[in-house]
LOTORMAR-580613 format. One line per field, with one value per residue (C-alpha): residue number from 1; x, y, z; residue in one letter. Coordinates in steps of 0.5 Angstrom, whole numbers. Each point is the difference from the previous one (the first is absolute). Example, Ala and Ser with C-alpha at 12.3 -4.5 7.8 and 13.67 -1.06 7.14 Angstrom:
# residues 2
seq = 1_2
east = 25_2
north = -9_7
up = 16_-2
type = A_S
This chain:
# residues 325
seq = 1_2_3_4_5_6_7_8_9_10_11_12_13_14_15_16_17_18_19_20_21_22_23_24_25_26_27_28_29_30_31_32_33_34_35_36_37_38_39_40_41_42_43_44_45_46_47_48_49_50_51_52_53_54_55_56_57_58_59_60_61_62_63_64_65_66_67_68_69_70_71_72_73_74_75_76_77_78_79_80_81_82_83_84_85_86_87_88_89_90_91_92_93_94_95_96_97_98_99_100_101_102_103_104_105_106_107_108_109_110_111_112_113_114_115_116_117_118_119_120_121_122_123_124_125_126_127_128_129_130_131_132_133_134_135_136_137_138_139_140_141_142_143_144_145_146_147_148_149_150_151_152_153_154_155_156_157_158_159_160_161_162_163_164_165_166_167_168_169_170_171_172_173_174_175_176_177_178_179_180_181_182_183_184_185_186_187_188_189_190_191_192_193_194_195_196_197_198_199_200_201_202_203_204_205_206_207_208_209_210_211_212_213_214_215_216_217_218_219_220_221_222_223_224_225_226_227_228_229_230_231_232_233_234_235_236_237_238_239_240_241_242_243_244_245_246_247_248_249_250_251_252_253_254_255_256_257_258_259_260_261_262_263_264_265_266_267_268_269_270_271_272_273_274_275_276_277_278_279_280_281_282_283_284_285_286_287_288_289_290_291_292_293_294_295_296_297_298_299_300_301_302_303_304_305_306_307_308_309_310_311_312_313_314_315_316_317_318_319_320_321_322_323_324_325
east = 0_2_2_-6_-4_3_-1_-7_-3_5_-2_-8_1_3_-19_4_1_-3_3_-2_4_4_8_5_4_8_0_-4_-2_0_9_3_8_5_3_7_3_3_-7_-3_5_-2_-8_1_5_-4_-5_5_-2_-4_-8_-7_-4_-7_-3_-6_-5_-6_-4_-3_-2_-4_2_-6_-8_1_6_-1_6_3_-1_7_5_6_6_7_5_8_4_8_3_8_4_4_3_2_5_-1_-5_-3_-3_-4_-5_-2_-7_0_-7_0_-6_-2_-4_-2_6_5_4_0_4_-3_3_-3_1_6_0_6_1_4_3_-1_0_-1_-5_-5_-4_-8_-4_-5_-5_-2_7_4_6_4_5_-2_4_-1_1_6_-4_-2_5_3_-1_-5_1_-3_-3_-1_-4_2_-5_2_4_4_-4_-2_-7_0_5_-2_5_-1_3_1_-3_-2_-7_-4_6_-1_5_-3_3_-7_1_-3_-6_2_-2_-1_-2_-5_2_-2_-5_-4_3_-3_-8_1_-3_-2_5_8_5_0_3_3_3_4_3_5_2_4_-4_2_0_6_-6_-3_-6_-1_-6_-3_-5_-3_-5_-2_0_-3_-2_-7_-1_8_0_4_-5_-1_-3_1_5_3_5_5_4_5_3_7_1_6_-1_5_-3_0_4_6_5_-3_-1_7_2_-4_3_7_-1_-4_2_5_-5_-4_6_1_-8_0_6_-4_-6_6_2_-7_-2_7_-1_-7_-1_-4_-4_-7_-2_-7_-3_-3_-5_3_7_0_3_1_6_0_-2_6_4_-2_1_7_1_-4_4_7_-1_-2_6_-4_2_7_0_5_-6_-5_4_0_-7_-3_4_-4_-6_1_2_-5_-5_2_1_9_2
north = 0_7_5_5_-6_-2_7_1_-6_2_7_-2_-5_5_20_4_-2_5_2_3_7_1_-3_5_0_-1_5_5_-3_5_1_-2_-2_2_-6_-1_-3_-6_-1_1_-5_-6_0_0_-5_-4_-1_-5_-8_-5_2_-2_5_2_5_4_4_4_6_3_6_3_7_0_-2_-4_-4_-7_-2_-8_-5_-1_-5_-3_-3_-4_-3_-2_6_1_7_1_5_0_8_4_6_3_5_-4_-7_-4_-7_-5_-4_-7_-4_-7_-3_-8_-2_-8_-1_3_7_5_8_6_6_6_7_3_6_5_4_7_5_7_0_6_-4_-5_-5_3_-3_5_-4_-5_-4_7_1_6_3_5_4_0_7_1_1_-6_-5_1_-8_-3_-6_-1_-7_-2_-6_-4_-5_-7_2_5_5_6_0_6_5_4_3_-1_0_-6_3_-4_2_-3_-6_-2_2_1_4_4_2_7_0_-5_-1_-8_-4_-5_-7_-5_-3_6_2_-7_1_8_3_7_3_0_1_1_6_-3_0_-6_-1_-6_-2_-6_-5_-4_-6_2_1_8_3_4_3_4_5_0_6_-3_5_0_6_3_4_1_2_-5_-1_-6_-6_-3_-2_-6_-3_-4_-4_-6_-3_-3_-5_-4_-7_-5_-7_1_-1_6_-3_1_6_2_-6_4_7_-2_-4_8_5_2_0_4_5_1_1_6_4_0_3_5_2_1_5_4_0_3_3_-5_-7_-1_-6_-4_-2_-7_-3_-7_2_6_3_-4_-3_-2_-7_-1_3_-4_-6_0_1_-6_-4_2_-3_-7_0_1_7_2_7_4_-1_3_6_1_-3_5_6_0_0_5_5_-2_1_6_4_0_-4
up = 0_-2_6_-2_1_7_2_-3_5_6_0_-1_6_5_46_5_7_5_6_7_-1_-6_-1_2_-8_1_-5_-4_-7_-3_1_-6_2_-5_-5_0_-7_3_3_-8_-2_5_-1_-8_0_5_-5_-3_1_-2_2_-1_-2_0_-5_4_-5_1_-3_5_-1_-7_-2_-5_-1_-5_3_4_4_-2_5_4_-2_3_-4_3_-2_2_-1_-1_1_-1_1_-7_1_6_-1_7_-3_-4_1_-6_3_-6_1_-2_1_1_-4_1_-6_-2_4_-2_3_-4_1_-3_1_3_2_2_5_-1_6_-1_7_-2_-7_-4_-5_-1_-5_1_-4_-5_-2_-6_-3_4_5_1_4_6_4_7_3_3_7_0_-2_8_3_-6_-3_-6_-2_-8_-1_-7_-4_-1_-6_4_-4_5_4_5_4_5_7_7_7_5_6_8_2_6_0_-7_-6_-7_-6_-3_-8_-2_-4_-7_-6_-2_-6_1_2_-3_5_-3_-6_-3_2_-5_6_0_3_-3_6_7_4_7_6_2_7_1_7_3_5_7_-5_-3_-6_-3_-3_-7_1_-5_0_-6_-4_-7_-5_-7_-5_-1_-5_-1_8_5_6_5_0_6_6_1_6_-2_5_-2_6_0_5_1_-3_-4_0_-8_-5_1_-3_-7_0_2_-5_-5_2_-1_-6_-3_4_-5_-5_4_2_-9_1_5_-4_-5_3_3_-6_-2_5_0_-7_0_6_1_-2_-6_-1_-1_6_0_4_2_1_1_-8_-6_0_8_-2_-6_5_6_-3_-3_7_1_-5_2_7_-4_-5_-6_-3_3_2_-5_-6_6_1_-7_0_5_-2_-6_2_5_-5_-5_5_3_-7_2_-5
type = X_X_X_X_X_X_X_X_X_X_X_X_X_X_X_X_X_X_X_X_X_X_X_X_X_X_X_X_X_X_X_X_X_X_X_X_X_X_X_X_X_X_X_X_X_X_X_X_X_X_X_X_X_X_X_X_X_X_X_X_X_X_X_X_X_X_X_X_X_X_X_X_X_X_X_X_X_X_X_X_X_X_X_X_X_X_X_X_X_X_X_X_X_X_X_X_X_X_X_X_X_X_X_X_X_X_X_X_X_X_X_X_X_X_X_X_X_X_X_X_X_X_X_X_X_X_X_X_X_X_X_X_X_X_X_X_X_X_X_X_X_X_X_X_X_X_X_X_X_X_X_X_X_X_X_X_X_X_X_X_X_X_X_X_X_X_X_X_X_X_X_X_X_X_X_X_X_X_X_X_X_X_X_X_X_X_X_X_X_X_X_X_X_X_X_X_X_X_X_X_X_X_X_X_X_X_X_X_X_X_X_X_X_X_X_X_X_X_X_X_X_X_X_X_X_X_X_X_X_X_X_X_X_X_X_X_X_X_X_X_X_X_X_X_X_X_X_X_X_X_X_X_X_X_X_X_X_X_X_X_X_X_X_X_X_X_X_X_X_X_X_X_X_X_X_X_X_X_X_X_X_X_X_X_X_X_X_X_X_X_X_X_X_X_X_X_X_X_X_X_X_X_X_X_X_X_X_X_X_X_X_X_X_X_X_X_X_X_X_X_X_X_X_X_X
């Protein structure tokens, strides 16, 4: 079976007590203490590990008349985060789902999350197959990190900045207001809507575990107007788990990741080039070389293309369908 298909069925699958006088707080929940960098660098790098992951939807309030919320519906899967770069300022987290199916285990690349300490620029998404370049004031830049997520082929999904800080004993990284494509859980029912505009949180748990919550408001046009339609809570949970096949994905990581290292050059290159990124969007996999590209991948880790004529392969299709030959 295709990795497309193995992603399409995966993804299709996944009171207060009362008190007799009110607690004293051990402090005030409003005060935020100040992160620290190594501290930013502990909780990304802790979303590193072998997890089980369960994927939380739920449209719960309607923003027009005419719009009636989805019934919630939860996902899971077994899920693989490793670190495949870190410069001090910069670390770099590759997914890697693992997937039983009529026996066998296969591994699907999954998305990336780049994670950059005060830089000048980030990759923001711009609607409809666009990406580019913004400026973070420089007001701004002191203590942020941005976060760039990346598409199953390493091609761009969304960028936005933030800070780490402590609030009421617990650390999250919030993102500032960010424009996003849809995903394919939505892409693939041509909803009324075409993006989101999100806040995401991602915070380390006790169990050695994180969060990625996303507070989602789904956007469509009316007339040529953006206006929203409805406001989704999504939460993924990932706790520790490795009774699973790990080895596999790191098997197929060692025999693909320079494949893959070729593949995010290119897309490198392409946004220094243009000041950005245009291409197609899709609804399965997210544009419309994400499959060729995720299969090479795929093939690569099972001996049956070698990885120069990928590159090669790869580049090609980038340049074409990104108007940068």
């Amino acid at each position: 079976m295709k990795p497309t298909a193995i992603i399409a069925a995966l993804l299709a699958g996944i009171a207060a007590p009362a008190f007799a006088q009110p607690p004293e707080p051990p402090v005030q929940a409003n005060v935020v203490a100040p992160s620290t960098f190594e501290a930013d660098r502990a909780s990304i790098l802790a979303m590193a590990g072998n997890f089980r992951v369960r994927f939380d939807m739920r449209e719960q309030t309607s923003w027009r008349e005419d719009y009636t919320p989805i019934d919630a519906s939860t996902s899971g899967g077994h899920e693989v985060v490793r670190v495949i770069a870190d410069t001090g300022r910069f670390i770099s987290l590759q997914h890697l789902l693992v997937v039983t199916h009529e026996g066998q285990t296969h591994i699907i690349k999954h998305w990336r999350q780049d994670w950059t300490y005060e830089p000048e620029t980030y990759l923001a998404y711009a609607g409809q197959g666009q990406w580019r370049v913004e400026r973070i004031p420089e007001e701004r830049r002191r203590g942020v990190w941005t976060q760039t997520v990346w598409q199953v082929d390493d091609s761009p999904r969304y960028g936005s900045y933030g800070r780490w800080t402590e609030t009421g004993g617990v650390r999250r990284w919030r993102s500032d207001w960010t424009w996003r494509p849809l995903a394919r859980r939505d892409a693939i029912r041509s909803p009324r809507y075409d993006r989101y505009l999100a806040i995401n949180r991602h915070s380390p748990t006790p169990d050695g575990g994180w969060i990625h919550w996303q507070d989602n408001q789904k956007m469509g046009l009316v007339e040529g107007d953006l206006v929203p339609f409805v406001q989704e809570s999504l939460l993924n949970t990932y706790r520790p788990f490795d009774d699973y096949d790990v080895a596999a994905a790191d098997r197929y990581w060692a025999a693909s990741s320079d494949y893959w290292a070729a593949v995010r050059a290119e897309w490198d290159r392409v946004q220094t080039a243009t000041g950005g990124i245009r291409i197609q969007e899709e609804a399965q996999t997210g544009n419309v070389i994400a499959g060729r590209l995720l299969e090479m991948g795929t093939e690569i880790a099972a001996g049956e293309l070698q990885t120069p004529a990928a590159i090669a392969e790869a580049r090609r299709l980038i340049r074409e369908a990104t108007g940068t030959n």
